[in-house]
VEXMI-24187 format. One record per atom (N, C-alpha, C): residue number from 0; residue in one letter; chain; atom name; x, y negated, z. Coordinates in pm, whole numbers. Example, Ala and Ser with C-alpha at 12.3 -4.5 7.8 and 13.67 -1.06 7.14 Angstrom:
% VEXMI-24187
0	A	A	N	1319	569	780
0	A	A	CA	1230	450	780
0	A	A	C	1320	330	780
1	S	A	N	1285	225	708
1	S	A	CA	1367	106	714
1	S	A	C	1290	-3	787
//
This chain:
% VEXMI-24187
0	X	A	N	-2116	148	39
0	X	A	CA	-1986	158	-21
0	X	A	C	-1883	92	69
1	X	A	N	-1770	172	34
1	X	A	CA	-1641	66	115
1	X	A	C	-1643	-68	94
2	X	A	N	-1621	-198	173
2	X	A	CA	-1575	-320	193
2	X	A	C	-1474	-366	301
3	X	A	N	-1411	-421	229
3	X	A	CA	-1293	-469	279
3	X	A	C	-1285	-643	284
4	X	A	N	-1238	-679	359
4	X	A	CA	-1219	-869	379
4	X	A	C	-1147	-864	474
5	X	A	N	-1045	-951	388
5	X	A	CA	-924	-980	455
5	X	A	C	-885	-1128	489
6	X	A	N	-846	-1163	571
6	X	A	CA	-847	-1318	665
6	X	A	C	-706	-1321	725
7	X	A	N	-675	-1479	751
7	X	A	CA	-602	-1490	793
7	X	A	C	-461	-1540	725
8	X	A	N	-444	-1525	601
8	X	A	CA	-346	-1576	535
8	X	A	C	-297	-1747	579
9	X	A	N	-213	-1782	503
9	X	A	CA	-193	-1903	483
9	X	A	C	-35	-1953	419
10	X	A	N	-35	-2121	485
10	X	A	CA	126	-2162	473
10	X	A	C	185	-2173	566
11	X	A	N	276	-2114	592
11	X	A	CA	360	-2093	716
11	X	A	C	525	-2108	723
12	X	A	N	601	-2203	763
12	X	A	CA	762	-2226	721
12	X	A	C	804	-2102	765
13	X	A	N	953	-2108	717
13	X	A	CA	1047	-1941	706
13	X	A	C	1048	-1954	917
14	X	A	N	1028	-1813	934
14	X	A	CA	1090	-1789	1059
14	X	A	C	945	-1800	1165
15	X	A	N	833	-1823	1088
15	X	A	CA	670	-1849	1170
15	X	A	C	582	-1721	1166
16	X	A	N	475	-1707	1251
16	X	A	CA	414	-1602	1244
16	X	A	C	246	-1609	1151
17	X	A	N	238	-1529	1125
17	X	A	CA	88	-1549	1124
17	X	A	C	19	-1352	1145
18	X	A	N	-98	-1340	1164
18	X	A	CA	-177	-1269	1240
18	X	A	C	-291	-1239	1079
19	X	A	N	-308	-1143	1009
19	X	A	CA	-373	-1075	919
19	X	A	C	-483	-1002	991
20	X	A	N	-615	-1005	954
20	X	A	CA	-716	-915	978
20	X	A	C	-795	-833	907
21	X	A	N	-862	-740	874
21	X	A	CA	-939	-686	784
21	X	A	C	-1013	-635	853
22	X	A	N	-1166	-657	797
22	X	A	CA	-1294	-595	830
22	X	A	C	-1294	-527	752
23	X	A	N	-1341	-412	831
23	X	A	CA	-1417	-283	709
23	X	A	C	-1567	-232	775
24	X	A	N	-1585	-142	604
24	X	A	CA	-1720	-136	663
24	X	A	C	-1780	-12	524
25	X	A	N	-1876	50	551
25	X	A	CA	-1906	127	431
25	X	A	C	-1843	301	473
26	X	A	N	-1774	278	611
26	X	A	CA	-1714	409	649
26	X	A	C	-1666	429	811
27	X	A	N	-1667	520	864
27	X	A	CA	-1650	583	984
27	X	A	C	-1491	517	1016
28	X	A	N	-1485	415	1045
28	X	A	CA	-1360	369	1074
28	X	A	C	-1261	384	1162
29	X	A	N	-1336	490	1284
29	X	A	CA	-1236	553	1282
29	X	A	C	-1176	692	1323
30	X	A	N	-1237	730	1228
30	X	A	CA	-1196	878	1158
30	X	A	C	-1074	826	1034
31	X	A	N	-1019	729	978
31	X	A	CA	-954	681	888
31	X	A	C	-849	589	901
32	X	A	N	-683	631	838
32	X	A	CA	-558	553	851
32	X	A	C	-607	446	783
33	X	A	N	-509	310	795
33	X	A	CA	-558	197	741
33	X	A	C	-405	160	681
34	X	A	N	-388	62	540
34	X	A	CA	-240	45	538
34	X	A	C	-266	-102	487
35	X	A	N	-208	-157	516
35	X	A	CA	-137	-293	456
35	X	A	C	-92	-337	297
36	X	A	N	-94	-365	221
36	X	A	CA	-30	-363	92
36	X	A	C	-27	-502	45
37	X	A	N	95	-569	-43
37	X	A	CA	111	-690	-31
37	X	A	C	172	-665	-236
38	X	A	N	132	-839	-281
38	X	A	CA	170	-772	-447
38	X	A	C	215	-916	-452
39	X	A	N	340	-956	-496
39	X	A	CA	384	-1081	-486
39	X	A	C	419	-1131	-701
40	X	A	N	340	-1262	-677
40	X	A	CA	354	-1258	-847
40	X	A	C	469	-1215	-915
41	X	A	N	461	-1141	-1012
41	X	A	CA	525	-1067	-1104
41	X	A	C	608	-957	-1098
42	X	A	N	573	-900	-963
42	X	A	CA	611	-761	-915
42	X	A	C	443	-671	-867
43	X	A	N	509	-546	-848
43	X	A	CA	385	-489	-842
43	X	A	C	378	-447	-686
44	X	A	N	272	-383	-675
44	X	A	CA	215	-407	-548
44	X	A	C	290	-292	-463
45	X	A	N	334	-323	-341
45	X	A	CA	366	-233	-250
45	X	A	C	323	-234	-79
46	X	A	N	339	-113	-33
46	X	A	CA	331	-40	65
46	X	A	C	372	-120	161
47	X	A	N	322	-179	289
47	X	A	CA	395	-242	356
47	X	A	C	373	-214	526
48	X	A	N	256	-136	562
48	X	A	CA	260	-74	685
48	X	A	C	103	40	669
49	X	A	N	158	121	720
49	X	A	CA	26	242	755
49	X	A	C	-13	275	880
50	X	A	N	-103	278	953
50	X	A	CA	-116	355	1092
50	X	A	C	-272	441	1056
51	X	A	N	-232	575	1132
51	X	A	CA	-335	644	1122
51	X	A	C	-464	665	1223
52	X	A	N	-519	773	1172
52	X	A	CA	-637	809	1289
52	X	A	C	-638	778	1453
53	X	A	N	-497	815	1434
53	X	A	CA	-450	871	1571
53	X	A	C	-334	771	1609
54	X	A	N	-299	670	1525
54	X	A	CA	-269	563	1598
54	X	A	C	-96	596	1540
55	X	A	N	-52	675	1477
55	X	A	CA	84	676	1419
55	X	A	C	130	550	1298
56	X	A	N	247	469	1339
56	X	A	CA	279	397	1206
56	X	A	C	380	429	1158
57	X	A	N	375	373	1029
57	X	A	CA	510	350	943
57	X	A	C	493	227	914
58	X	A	N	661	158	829
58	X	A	CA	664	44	773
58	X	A	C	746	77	684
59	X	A	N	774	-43	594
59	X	A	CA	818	-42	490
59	X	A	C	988	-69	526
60	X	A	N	1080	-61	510
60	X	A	CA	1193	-114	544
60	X	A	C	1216	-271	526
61	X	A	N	1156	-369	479
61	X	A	CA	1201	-472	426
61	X	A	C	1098	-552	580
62	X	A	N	991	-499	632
62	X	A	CA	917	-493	756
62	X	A	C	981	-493	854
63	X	A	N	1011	-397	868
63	X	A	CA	1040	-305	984
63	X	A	C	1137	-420	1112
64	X	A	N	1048	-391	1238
64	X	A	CA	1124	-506	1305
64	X	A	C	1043	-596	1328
65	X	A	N	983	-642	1202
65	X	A	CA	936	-777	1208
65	X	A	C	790	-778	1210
66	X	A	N	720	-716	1162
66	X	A	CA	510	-654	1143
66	X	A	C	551	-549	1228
67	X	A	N	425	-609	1285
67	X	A	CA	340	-458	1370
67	X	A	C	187	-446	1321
68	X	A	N	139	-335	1293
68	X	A	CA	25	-347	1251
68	X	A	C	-59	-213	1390
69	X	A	N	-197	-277	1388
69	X	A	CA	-286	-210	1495
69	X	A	C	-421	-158	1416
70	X	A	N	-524	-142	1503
70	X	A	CA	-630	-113	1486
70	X	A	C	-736	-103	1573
71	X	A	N	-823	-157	1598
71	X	A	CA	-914	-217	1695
71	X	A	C	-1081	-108	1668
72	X	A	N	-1035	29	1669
72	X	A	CA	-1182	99	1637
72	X	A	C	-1331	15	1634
73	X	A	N	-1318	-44	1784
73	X	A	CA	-1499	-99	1786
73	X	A	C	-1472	-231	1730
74	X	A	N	-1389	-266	1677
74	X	A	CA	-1412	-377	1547
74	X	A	C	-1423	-383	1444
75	X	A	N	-1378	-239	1412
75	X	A	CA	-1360	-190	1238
75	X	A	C	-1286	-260	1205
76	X	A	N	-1154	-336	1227
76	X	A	CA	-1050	-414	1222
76	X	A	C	-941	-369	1251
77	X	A	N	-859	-355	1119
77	X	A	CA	-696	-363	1131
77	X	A	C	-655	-493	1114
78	X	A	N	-534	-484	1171
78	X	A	CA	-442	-595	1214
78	X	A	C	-299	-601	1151
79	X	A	N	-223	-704	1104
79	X	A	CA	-131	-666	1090
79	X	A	C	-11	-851	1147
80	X	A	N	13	-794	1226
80	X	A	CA	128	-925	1308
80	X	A	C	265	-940	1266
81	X	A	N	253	-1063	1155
81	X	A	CA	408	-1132	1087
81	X	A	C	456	-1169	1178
82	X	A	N	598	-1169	1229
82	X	A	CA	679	-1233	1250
82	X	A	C	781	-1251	1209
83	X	A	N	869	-1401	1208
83	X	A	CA	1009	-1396	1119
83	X	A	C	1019	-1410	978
84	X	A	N	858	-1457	969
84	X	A	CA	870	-1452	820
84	X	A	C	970	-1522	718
85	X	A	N	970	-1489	607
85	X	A	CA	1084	-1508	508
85	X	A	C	1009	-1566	382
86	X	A	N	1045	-1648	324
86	X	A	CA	1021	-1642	143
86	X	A	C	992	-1558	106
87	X	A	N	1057	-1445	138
87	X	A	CA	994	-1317	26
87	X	A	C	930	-1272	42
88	X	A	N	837	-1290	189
88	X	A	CA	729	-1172	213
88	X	A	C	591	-1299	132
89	X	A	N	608	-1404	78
89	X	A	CA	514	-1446	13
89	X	A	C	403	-1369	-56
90	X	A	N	340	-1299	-98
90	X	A	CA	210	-1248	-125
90	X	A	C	87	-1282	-128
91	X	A	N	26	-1201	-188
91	X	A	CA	-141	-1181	-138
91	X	A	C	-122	-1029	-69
92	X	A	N	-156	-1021	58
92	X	A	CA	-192	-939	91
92	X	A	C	-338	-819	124
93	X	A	N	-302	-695	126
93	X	A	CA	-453	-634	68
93	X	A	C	-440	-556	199
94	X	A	N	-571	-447	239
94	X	A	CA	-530	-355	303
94	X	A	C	-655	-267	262
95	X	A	N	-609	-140	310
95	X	A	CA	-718	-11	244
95	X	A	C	-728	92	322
96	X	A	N	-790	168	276
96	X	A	CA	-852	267	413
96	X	A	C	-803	418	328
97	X	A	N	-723	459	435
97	X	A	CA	-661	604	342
97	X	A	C	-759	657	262
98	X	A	N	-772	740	162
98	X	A	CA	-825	802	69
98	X	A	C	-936	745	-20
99	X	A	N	-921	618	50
99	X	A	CA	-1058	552	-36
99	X	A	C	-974	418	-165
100	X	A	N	-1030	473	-265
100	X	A	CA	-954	357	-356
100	X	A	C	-1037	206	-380
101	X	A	N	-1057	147	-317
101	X	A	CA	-1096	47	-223
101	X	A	C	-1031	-60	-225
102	X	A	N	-1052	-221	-304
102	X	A	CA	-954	-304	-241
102	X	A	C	-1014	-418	-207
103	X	A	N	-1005	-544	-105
103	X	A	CA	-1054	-620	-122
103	X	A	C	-1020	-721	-175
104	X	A	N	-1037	-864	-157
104	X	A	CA	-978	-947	-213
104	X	A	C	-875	-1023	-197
105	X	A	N	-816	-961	-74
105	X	A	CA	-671	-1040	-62
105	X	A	C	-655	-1153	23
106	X	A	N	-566	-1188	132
106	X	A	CA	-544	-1282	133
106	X	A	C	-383	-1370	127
107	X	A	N	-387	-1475	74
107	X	A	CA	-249	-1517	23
107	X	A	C	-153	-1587	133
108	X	A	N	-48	-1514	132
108	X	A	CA	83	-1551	261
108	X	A	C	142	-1618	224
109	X	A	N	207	-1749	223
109	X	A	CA	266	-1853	149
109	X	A	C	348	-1849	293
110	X	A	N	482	-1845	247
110	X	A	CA	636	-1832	353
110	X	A	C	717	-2001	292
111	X	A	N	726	-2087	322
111	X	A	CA	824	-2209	240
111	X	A	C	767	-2318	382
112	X	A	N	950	-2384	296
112	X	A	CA	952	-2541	420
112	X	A	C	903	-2644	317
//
């Protein structure tokens, strides 16, 4: 079955980076887009970067600029690189493997001085 684990979170002051990873596993990784998704308490969860098979991204606008997200085939590892962070991108962040409804457990981005 799909698995997902996600690393790398933490506490980080406004304007610092931090570096997100996800292992996958349970699927041909890469034959499959990977996306980012972040759910910050008491809002619901959103979209925050996609790159596909073939190496195409998007971002979210509130992103954009600031994450770059990759994908490392012979690691089965997507990536996703904060910079500039803000208060608001505080979260738990998730990431998932296109078409598979799949999540793992998150890891939590804490943005504050």
């Amino acid at each position: 079955q799909v698995q997902l684990v996600e690393s790398g979170g933490g506490l980080v002051q406004p304007g610092g980076s931090l570096r997100l990873s996800c292992v996958a596993s349970g699927f041909t990784f890469s034959n499959y887009g990977m996306s980012w998704y972040r759910q910050a308490p008491g809002k619901e969860r959103e979209l925050v970067a996609s790159i596909s098979s073939v190496g195409g991204t998007n971002y979210a606008g509130s992103v954009m600029g600031r994450f770059s997200i990759s994908k490392d085939n012979a690691k089965n590892t997507v990536y996703l690189q904060m910079n500039s962070l803000r208060p608001e991108d505080t979260a738990v962040y998730y990431c998932r493997a296109y078409y598979f409804n799949s999540w793992g457990q998150g890891t939590q981005v804490t943005v504050s001085s």
